[in-house]
Phi, psi and omega in degrees: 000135176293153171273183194269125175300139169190069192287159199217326194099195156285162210219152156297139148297106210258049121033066197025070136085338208251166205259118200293153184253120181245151188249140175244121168265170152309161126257153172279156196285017220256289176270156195274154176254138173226168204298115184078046164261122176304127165255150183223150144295154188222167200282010175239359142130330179301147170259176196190132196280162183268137224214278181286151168278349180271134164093030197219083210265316183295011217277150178241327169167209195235136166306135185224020132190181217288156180217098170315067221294352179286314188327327200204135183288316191252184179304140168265112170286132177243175197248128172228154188212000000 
């Protein structure tokens, strides 16, 4: 039997009971983020989901909601855990 498609992105590990420690970052304006997307830092202090595995030396966590990057001239916070 196959498995069921059903992508969600990474998810926090709830560990006994306990609540994942989340950051609140910039995001950059170039692309949109979306919730259990892997995040970096870019050289100017903003974050930016990772779209490839190569170059992305700076990873900070997983996304923890969505973030419309058309939506806003300027940064937006995202929540990373």
């Amino acid at each position: 039997m196959a498995n069921v498609d059903n992508a969600r992105g990474l998810t926090p590990f709830m560990g006994q009971g306990g609540t994942p420690k989340i950051k609140k970052y910039k995001n950059s304006t170039a692309t949109d983020t979306f919730r259990g997307d892997v995040v970096a830092l870019d050289a100017s202090g903003l974050v930016h989901r990772i779209a490839t595995t190569t170059g992305s030396l700076n990873i900070v966590g997983v996304a923890a909601n969505f973030i419309d990057a058309a939506a806003s001239a300027s940064t937006q916070d995202v929540w990373v855990y």
